[in-house]
C-alpha positions as CSV (number, residue, x, y, z in Angstrom):
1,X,9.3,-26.9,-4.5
2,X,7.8,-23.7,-3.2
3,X,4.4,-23.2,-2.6
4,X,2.1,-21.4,-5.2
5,X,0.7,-18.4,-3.4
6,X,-3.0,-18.3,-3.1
7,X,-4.8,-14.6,-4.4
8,X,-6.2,-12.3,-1.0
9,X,-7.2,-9.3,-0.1
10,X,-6.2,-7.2,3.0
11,X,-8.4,-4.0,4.2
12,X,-7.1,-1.6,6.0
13,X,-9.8,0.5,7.8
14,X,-8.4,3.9,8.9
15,X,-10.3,7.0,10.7
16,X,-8.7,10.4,11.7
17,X,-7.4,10.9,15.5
18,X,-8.6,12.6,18.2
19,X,-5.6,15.1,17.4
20,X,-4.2,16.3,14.5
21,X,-0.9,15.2,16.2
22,X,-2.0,11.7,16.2
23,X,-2.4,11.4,13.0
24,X,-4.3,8.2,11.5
25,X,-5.9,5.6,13.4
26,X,-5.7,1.7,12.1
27,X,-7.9,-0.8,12.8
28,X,-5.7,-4.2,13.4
29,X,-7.3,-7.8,14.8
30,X,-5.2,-10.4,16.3
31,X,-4.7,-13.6,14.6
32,X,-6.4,-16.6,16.7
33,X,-3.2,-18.6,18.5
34,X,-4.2,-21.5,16.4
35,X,-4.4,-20.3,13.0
36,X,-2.2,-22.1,10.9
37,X,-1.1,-18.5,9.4
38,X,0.9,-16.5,11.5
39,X,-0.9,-16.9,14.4
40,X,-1.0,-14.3,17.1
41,X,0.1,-12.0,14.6
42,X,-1.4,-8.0,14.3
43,X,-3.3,-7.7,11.0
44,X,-5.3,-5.7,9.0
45,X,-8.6,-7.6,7.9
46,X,-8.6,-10.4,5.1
47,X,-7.9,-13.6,3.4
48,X,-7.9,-15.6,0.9
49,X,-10.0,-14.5,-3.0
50,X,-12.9,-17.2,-3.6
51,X,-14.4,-18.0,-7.0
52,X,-17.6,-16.4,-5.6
53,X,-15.9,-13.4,-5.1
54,X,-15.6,-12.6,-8.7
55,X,-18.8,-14.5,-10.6
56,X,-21.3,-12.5,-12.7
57,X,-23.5,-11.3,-9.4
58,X,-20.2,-9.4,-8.3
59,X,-21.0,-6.6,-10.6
60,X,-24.3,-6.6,-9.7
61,X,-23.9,-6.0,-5.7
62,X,-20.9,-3.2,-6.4
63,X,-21.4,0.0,-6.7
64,X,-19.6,2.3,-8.2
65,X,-16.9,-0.4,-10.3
66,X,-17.5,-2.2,-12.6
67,X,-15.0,-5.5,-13.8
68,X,-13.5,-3.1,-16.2
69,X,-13.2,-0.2,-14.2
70,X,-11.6,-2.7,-11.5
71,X,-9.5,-3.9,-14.4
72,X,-7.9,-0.4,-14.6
73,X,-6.8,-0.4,-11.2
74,X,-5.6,-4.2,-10.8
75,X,-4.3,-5.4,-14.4
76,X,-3.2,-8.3,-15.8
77,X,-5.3,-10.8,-13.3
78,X,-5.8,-14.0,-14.8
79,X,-8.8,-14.4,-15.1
80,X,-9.7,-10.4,-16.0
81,X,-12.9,-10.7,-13.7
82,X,-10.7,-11.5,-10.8
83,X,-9.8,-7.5,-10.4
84,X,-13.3,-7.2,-9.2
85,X,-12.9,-10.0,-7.1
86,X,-10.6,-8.9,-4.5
87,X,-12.5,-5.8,-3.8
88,X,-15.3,-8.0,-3.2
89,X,-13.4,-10.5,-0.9
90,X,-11.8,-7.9,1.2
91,X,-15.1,-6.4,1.9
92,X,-16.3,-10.1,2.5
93,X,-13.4,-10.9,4.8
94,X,-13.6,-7.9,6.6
95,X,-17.5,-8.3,7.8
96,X,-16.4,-12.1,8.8
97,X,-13.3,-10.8,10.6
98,X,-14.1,-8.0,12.6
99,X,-18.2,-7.7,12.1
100,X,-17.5,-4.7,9.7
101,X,-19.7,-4.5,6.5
102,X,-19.1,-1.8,4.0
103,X,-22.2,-1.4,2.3
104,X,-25.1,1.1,1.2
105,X,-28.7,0.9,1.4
106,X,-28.8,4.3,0.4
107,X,-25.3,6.1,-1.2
108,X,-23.5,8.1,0.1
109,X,-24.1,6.3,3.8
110,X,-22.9,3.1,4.9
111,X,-25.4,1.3,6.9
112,X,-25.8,1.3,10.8
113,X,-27.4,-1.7,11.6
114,X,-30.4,-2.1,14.6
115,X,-30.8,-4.0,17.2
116,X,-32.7,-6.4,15.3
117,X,-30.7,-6.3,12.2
118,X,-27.3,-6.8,14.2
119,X,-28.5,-10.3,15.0
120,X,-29.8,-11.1,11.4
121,X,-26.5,-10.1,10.7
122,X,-24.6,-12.0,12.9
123,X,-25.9,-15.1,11.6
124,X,-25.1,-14.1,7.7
125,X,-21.4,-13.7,8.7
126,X,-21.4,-17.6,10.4
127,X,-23.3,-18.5,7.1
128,X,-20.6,-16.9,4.3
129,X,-18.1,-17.8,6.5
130,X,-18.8,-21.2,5.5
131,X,-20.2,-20.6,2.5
132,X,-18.5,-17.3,0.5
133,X,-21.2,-18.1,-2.5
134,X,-23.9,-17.1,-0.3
135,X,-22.5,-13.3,0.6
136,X,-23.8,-12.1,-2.9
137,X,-27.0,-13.5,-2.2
138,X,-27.5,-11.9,1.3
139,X,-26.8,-8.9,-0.2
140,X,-28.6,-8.9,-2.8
141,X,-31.2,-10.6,-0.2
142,X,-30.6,-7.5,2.4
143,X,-31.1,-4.6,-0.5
144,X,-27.8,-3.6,-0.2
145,X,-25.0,-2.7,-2.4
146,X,-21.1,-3.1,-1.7
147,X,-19.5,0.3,-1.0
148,X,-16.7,-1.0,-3.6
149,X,-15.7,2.8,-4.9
150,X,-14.5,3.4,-1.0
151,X,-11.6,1.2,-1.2
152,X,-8.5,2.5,-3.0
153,X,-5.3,-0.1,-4.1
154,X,-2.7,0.5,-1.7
155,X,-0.3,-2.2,-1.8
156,X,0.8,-5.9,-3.3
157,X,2.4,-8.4,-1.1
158,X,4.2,-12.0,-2.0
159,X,4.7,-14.2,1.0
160,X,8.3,-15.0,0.6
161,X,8.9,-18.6,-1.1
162,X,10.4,-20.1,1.7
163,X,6.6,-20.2,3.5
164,X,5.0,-23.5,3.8
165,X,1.6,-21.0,3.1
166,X,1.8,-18.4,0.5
167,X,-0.3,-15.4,-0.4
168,X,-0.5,-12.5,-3.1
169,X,-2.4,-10.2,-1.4
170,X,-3.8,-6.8,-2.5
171,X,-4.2,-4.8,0.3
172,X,-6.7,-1.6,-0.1
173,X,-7.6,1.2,2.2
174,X,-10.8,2.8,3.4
175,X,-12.4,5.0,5.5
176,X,-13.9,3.1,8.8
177,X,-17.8,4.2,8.7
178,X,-18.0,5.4,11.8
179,X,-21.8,3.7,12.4
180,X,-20.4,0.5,13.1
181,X,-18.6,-1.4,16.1
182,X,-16.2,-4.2,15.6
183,X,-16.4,-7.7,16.6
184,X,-13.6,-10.0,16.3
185,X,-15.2,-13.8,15.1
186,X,-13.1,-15.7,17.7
187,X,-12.5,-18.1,15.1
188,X,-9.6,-16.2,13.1
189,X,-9.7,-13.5,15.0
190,X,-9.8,-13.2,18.7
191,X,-9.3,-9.5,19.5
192,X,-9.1,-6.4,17.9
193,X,-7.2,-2.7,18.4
194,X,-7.7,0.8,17.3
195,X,-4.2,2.0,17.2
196,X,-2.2,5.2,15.7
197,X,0.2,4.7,13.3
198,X,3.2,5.8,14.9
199,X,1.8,4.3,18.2
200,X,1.6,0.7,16.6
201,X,5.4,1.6,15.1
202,X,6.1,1.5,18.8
203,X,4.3,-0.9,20.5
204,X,5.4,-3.9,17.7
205,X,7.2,-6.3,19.8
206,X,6.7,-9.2,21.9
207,X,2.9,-10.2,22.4
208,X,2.4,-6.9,19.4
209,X,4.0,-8.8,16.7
210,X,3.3,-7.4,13.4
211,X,4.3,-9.4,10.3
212,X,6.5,-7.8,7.6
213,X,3.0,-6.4,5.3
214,X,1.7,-5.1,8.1
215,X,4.6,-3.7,9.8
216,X,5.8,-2.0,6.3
217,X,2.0,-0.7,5.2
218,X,1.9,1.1,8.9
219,X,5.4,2.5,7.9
220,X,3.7,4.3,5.1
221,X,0.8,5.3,6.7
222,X,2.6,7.0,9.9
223,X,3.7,9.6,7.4
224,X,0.3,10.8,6.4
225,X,-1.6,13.5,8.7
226,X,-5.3,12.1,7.7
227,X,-7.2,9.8,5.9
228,X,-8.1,12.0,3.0
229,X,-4.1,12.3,2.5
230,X,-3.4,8.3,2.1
231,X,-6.5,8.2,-0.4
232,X,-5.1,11.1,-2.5
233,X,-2.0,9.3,-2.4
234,X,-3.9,6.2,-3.7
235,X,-4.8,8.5,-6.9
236,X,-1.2,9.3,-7.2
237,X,1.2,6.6,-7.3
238,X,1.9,3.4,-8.5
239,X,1.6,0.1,-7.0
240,X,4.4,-1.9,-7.2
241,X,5.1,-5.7,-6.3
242,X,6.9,-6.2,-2.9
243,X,7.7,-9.8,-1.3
244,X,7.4,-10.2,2.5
């Protein structure tokens, strides 16, 4: 009997080249060897949708959606209110992953934390990752709101059926704030690479393995010149179902 794939949510955080010839630059993390998911593999941030991700308090710490205005974008989720939910989880998983948190004290800017704050910080990401109930509290906690109107619904992935471990995975793409470094959680993630498109096209092999999602979103993303091009793209098309 196959496996029933679990809900997720994939980021992918993009910033313009140094060159207009380079076109868009991707943020992947490596996959710890042990992970019992594709390990070693080159991913985007993400993982798996918690109930916490999409309780009452998830409206509350977003702004700029709303569950219904989420609904719009992501429909027929079962329940309604988990639309909302994997916006919240990929911006969860990403600050666990790779350190990244996109959020506002004050719109339109995402924070910059300071020296002091990076180590408060550092200690909320060990906390949620053991405990996803308690991100909506530290943010709440922290002042802060999620910067949920940044991501835009870029693709749906099935892992195949014949995969002991199965996701459906919305994967969404933003703009990387540019006030914040990465740092991989050497617990699912061990390293991480800022890498063009058409550079990680050519690099995938060997030690670079990227999985099917990956590989096939980076596909799509080597054809566009900047990062305000993928989002209008967003706007524009539908999102289809693909298994992979």
């Amino acid at each position: 009997m196959a496996a029933i794939p679990r809900d997720a949510a994939t980021l992918i955080l993009m910033r313009n080249g140094d060159r207009a010839s380079t076109g868009i630059e991707i943020l992947l993390v490596r996959r710890h060897a042990r992970s019992a998911f594709m390990p070693g593999a080159y991913v985007f941030p993400g993982g798996a949708l918690e109930a916490a991700d999409y309780t009452l308090q998830a409206e509350r710490i977003c702004h700029g959606l709303s569950f219904a205005q989420a609904q719009d974008i992501i429909a027929g989720t079962s329940p309604p209110e988990k639309a909302l939910g994997f916006f919240v989880a990929a911006i969860r998983e990403t600050f666990e992953e790779a350190g990244i948190l996109l959020a506002y004290r004050e719109t339109p800017n995402v924070i910059a934390l300071s020296d002091d704050e990076e180590a408060r910080f550092a200690g909320y990401r060990r906390q949620v990752s053991k405990d996803p109930f308690s991100f909506a509290t530290v943010i709440e906690r922290e002042g802060l709101k999620l910067a949920a109107e940044n991501l835009f619904y870029f693709a749906h992935w099935i892992t195949p059926e014949i995969s002991p471990i199965r996701y459906d995975a919305r994967f969404f793409v933003s703009a990387a704030p540019s006030n914040q470094a990465v740092l991989c959680d050497a617990l699912e993630t061990t390293e991480h690479v800022w890498i063009s498109a058409q550079e990680a096209l050519k690099e995938q092999r060997g030690d670079f393995w990227l999985p099917p999602p990956t590989l096939a979103s980076i596909s799509l993303l080597a054809r566009f010149p900047n990062v305000d091009e993928v989002i209008a793209w967003t706007r524009n098309n539908d999102i289809l179902t693909n298994v992979g």
